[in-house]
Every structure is written in C-alpha cells, then in structure tokens.
N, C-alpha and C positions, 0 to 999 in steps of 0.2 A: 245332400249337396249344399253348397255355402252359398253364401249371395253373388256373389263374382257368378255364380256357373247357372247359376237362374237367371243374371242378368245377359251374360252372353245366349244363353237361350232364346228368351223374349224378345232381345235385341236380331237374331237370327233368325226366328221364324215373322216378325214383322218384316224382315227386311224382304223375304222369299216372298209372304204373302201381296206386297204392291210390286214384287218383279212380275209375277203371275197375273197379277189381277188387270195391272197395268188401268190404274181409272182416267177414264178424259183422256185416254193417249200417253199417259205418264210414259216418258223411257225410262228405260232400266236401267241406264244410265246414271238419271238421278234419284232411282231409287236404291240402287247398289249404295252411291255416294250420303245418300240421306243414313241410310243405315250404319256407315262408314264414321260420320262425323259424331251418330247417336255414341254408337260403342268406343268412340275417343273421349266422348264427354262423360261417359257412363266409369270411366276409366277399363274396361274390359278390354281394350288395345291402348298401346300409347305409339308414340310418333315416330319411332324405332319401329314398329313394325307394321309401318305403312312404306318406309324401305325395303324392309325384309321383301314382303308380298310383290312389290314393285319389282323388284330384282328377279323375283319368280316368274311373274307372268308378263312382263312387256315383250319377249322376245314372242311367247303364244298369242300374244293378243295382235300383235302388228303384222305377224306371218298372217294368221289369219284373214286380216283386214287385204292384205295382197293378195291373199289365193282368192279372197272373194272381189275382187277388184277383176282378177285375171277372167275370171269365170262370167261375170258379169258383162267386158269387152264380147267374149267368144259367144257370145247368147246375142248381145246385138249384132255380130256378123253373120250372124245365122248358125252358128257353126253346131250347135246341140238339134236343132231342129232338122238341119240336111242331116245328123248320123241318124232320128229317129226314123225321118223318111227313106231312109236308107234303108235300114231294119226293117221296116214295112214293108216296106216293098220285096225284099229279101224272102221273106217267110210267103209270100206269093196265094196269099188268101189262106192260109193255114191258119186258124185261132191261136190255139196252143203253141203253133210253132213261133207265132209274134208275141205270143205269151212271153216267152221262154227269150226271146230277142229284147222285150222291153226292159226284162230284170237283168239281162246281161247288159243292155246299155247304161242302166241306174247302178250297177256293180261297179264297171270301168270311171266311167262319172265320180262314183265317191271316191273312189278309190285318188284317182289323180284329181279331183277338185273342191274336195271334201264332201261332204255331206247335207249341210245345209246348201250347196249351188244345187246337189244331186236334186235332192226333194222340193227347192222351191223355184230350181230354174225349167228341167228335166217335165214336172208335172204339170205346169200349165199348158205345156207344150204336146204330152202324151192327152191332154184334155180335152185339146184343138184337134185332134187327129182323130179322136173316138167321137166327135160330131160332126165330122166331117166324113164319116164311116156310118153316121145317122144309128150308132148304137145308142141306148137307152140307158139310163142312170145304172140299172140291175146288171148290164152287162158293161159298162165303164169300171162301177167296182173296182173289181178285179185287178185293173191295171192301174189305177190311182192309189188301191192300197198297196198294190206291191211295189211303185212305182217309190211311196213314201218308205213303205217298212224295209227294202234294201238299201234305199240309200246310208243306214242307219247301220245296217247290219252289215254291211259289207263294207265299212269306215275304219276298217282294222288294217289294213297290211303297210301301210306310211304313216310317218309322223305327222305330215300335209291332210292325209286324210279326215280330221276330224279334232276340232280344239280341244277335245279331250285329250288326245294322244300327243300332244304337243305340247300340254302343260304338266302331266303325268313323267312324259318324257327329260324336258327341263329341269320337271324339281331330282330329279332321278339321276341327271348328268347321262342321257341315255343318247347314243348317238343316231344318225339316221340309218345306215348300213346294217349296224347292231340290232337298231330296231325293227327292221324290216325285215332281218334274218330270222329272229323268233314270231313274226307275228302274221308273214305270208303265208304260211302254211293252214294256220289255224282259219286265218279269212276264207281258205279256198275250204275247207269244212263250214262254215258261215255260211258263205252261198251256197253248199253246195245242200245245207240244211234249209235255206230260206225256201229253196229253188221247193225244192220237196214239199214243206209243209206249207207254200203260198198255194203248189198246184192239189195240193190232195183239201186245204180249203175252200180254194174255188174251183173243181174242175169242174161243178156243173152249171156254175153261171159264166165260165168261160166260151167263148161263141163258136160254134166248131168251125165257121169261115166268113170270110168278108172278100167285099167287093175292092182289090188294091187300085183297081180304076179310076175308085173316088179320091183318091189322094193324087197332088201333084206330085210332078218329077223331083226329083230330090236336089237336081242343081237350081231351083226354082228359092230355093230358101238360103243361097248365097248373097249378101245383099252387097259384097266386095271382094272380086275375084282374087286379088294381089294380098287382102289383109288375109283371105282366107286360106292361100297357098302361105303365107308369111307365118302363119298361127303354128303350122307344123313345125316349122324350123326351130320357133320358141318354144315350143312346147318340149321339143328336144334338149333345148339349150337348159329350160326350167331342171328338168330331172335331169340333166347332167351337173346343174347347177347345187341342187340335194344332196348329191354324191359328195361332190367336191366341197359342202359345207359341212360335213362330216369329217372328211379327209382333212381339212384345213381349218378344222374348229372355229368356223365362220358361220354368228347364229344363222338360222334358216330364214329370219324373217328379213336379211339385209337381203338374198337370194330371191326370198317371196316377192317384196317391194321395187326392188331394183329390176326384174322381169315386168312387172305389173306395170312400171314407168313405160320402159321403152315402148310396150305396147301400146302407152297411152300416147304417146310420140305418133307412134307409126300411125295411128288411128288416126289423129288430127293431122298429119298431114295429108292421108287419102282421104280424108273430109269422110272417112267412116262412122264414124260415132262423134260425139260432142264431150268430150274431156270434163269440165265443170261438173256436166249431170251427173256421167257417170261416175265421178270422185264423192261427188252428192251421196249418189247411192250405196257406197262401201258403209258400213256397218260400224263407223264411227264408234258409237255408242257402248262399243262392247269392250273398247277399249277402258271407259272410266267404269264398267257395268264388274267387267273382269278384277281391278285395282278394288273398288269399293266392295264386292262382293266377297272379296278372299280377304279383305282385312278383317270382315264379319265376319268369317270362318275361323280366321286366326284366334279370336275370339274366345271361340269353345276350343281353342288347344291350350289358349293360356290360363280356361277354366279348370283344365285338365281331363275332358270330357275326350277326346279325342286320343288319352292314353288309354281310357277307359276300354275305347273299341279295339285300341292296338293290343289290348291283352285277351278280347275275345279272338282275334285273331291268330295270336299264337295259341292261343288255345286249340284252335280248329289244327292245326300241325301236328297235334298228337296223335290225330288219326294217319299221319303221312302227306305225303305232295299232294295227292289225289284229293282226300277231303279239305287237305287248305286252298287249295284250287279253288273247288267248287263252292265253300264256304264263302270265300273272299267274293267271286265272280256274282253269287246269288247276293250278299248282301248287297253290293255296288247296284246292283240291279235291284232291286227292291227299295232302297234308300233313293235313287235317281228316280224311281217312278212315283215315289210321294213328293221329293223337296226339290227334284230337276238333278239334272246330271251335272251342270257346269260346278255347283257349292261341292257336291257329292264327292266327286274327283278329288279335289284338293281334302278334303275333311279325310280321305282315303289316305290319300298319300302321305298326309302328317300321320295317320292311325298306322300306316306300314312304318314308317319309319320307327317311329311309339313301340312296335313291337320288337323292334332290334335282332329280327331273321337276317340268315347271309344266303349266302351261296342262293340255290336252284329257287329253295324255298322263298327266297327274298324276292327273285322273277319272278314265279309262281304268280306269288299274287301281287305283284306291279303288273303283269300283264292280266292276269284275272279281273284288276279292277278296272282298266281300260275298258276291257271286254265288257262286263257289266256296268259299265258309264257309257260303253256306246249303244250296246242293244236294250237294258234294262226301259229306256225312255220312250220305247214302244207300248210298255202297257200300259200307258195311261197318256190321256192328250198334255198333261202338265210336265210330262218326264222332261221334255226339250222344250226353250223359246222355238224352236224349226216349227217343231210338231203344230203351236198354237199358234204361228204363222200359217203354216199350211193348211191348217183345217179355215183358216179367216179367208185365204185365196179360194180355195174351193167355196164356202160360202158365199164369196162376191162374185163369181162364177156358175150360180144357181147349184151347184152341189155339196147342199149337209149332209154330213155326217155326223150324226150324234153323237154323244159321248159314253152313252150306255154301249150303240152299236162298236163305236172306238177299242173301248175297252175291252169288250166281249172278244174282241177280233184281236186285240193286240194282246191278250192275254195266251190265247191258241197259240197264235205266231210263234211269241217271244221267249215261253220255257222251254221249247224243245229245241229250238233253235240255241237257246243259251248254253241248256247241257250238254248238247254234242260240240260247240264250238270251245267250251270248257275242256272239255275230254281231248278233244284234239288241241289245244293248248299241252295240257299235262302230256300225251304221248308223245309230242315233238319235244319239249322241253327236256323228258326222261331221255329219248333218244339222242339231243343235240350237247347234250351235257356232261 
C-alpha cells in the first residue's frame, strides 16, 4: 500500500475510535467533522468530495432526523406505551404469549419508525412494565433483549426503516415501492428467524405467567385524546406520503420533515408536547456526524482500498447469486460489528459499485449489504451508536448488561438469523427476477 492508503487508514480508524469512545461527552458530530477536516488536510479528500458525499447523504440524514422527530412526538403522547399496554394486556397472563406480542410490537415500530425510536423509545417503556409486573432482572432479560435485537433486525422492509436503508438506497437511485418490493419479504424471514431463535434462547428464563392486573388500563397512558386520534390520520398521510415520493421523485426526507412539522403544529396548539424541547431532542448531530463521516470513507476509496473489497466481491459471484449473496450480507455484518454499521454501509456501496455487477447479481448484494448493516451490529455493543445508547439507558436504569454477556448473546441471535434472512433474500430475488 502507498502512503495516501495508510493515511486514509489512520485518518479512519482515529475518526471511528472517538465516534465510539465518545470522551467527556464528545458528539459524534465533532468527531466525524474532526476527522473530516484531518483527511482534507492530510490531502486524502479534497473539497470536491465533500460535495460529492453531501449530495449522498443529506436527503438520508434529514429524513431521518424527521422520522425520529415523528416518533419522539408519538412517545410523548403516550402513543408507544398505550400499544405496549395494549399487548399486555392482550396476551392475558400468558408469558410467552406477551413474549411473542412484545417482538411483534418492536417489528411494527421499526419497521414504520425505524429502529433507533424502536430500541431506544419502545425499551424504556417495556422496562417500566416488567417492574411494574415486580419481575426480576433474570426474567426482564428476555424482553429487553429482544426488545433491542428486533428492532434491528426487523429494520429491513422500508427505506424509513433504518439510516442504513436510506443511504444504501440514495447512492443506489433505488426508489421506495422498488424497495420495498424486494425487501418485505425477506424482513418477514427476519422476524420470522428472530422470533425463533429469541424464543429457543430464552425459553426458560421466559416467565410462564404474570399477573396483567398489575398493569394499568391502556387508555391510561393517552396523555392527549385529539393529538392521539390525529396521529392515526398522519400516520396514514406519512405512508401515503412514501408512496407518492417515489411516484413523483420527491426526496423522502421533504415527506419525512414536512409530516414531522405539522405534527409539531398540531402539538403546540393542543399544548401536548413543547416544540423547542422536542426539536432539542431530534438527533441534530447525525447530521454533521453523517457529512464528516462519509468524507473519511471517501477517503479509503480515493486510496483505492475500497476497489480492493469490490473485487473480493465479485469474486464471491463465481460461486453464483447464492454465494455472492451470502458473501456480501456476512461481510457487511462482520465489518459493521468491528467498525459500526453507519461507515460500513457506504465503504459497501462504493465497494459494489467498484465491482461493476448488473442485473440480479448487482441487487443481490445491495440488498445483502443492507441486510448485513442492519443485523450484523447485533454482535457486538459497538456495531450501532443505538446499540451503545441503549446499553447507557438500561445502565441509568439500574440494568447492566455486560459486554461479554452482550456479545455472547448477540453472537447466538445474529448468525442464524443472518443466514436464513440472506436465503430468503436470494429465494425471492431468483423468483421476482
């Protein structure tokens, strides 16, 4: 390698290790951009392709920033909390059968509000519910990890679903309809693999019944009767909205923001929620975190390191659809659980492009690496910023989770889950093709 492709190197793994480490509170924000300004100065990018990158990902980074705006109102009107109690109450003292209700509620959740609301809205709330049921950390488990491992894994069937899928999508020119066409099917193998291997890992610290007495009534966690009747109508409007930004090649993220408003409208007029705060709390950051981030990637493409992987890639094709499939989906997943999923993605998608596949085998693995950028960052607490969120709320919450127990557990989950949702990738794509 030459000096250019060691510097892009050094320049990228410093940048990853203070996104990760985050010291004194740093955001990621200005560690992305610190990294950003190194590899300009380092001349490993120049100021062309901080355009480039920008072009890429502000329509993924501002969609995002709205869906988690949207999802953040719907949490303060109670609205995640009445469907949890809902579900609980449903399953009627059955363990396993609320089991089986809390991963289907964290499936629906990511699905329609991506992933990071799923695991960091959805969990504190299924947290509140199992101490209020006076279970015990041993029997909480159970529903805290599957609560986080499907929000992740079941982040495939929309392009809304999950910031990977949305910038994967973008550089791709990939539309919403299109995308959802190839990638429902494979989500419903997803869960239908998580559902599997969460209950055959916990079934026996699952509790065979509880008392739903101890839970209040579910209209109880409405905190605005009209904002809450109103949510369905938009929530309608939002996915009608997807469609029709698809149909009318209108980014997703004018759609995503422009919902995300109104609702901050209607909020502040029924004096439901407080506007400022919650604008406060949208995820700013991941906006410059996204720009700064992916110029350091660009980086090792202009080292030429990222043609590098594009021709183990086509390499894997020799074997057929099937091994480049699973070739692409395992690497993304392996690469996302050492260095995080967000760099991963993009270093993928310049690496597909790098190999210059068409047809099936070109989807193949643009959805394979989705797939493995959305579940690979299960095996380890670093794979997602969500992940090392989630495990800090559970901490402040009096529930650790180790990183040894973490891994030990997300390793189980996350290969058989990978493989069969790979497999049903390639089946539907042989068939839809």
């Amino acid at each position: 390698m030459n000096l250019y492709a060691w510097l892009a190197i050094s320049v990228f793994l410093l940048t990853l290790i203070f996104v990760i480490w985050q010291p004194k509170g740093l955001s990621i924000g200005w560690s992305a951009t610190g990294g950003a300004i190194l590899a300009l100065l380092l001349h490993v990018v120049h100021l062309s392709d901080v355009w480039t990158v920008t072009k890429i990902v502000w329509d993924a980074t501002l969609a995002f920033v709205g869906i988690i705006l949207f999802s953040v109102i719907l949490d303060e009107i109670g609205f995640f909390e009445w469907a949890a109690l809902k579900m609980a109450h449903a399953a009627r003292g059955n363990g396993r059968k609320v089991f089986f209700f809390i991963i289907l509620l964290g499936a629906i959740v990511s699905a329609f509000f991506a992933n990071d609301g799923a695991a960091l809205i959805l969990t504190p709330i299924v947290l509140e519910k199992m101490k209020l049921l006076k279970f015990d950390t041993k029997k909480m488990l159970p529903f805290l990890l599957a609560s986080g491992f499907i929000a992740d894994s079941t982040s495939l069937p929309f392009i809304t679903s999950n910031l990977v899928n949305i910038v994967s999508a973008d550089y791709f020119g990939i539309g919403f309809l299109h995308y959802a066409w190839r990638m429902i099917v494979p989500d419903l193998f997803s869960f239908a693999a998580s559902l599997t291997v969460l209950y055959l890992f916990f079934r026996k610290d699952i509790p065979a019944s509880y008392r739903p007495e101890d839970l209040p009534d579910a209209a109880v966690a409405i905190r605005h009767k009209g904002m809450f009747k109103a949510s369905w109508v938009i929530l309608s409007i939002l996915f009608i909205g997807y469609v029709l930004s698809d149909l009318l090649h209108i980014p997703v993220s004018f759609v995503a923001l422009s919902i995300a408003l109104i609702f901050l409208i209607a909020g502040a007029k029924t004096h439901s929620i407080e506007p400022r705060k919650t604008i406060r709390s949208a995820p700013w950051s991941i906006v410059v975190f996204s720009i700064g981030m992916y110029v350091v990637v660009y980086g090792l493409q202009n080292a030429g390191l990222t043609y590098f992987l594009g021709h183990l890639l086509r390499w894997s094709t020799n074997g057929g659809l099937y091994s480049g499939t699973l070739f692409t989906g395992f690497a993304a997943a392996i690469l996302s659980s050492i260095m995080n999923n967000l760099p991963t993605v993009m270093i993928d998608a310049l690496a597909i492009h790098a190999a210059n596949v068409k047809g099936i085998l070109q989807s193949a693995m643009v959805y394979a690496n989705i797939i493995g950028c959305d579940l690979g960052p299960k095996m380890t607490p670093i794979g997602s910023l969500a992940t090392l969120l989630w495990l800090h709320i559970l901490a402040e919450k009096g529930v650790k989770i180790s990183w040894q127990t973490y891994i030990k557990t997300g390793m189980v989950l996350t290969i058989p889950t990978l493989f069969i949702t790979l497999s049903g990738l390639y089946l539907w794509l042989s068939l839809i093709h």
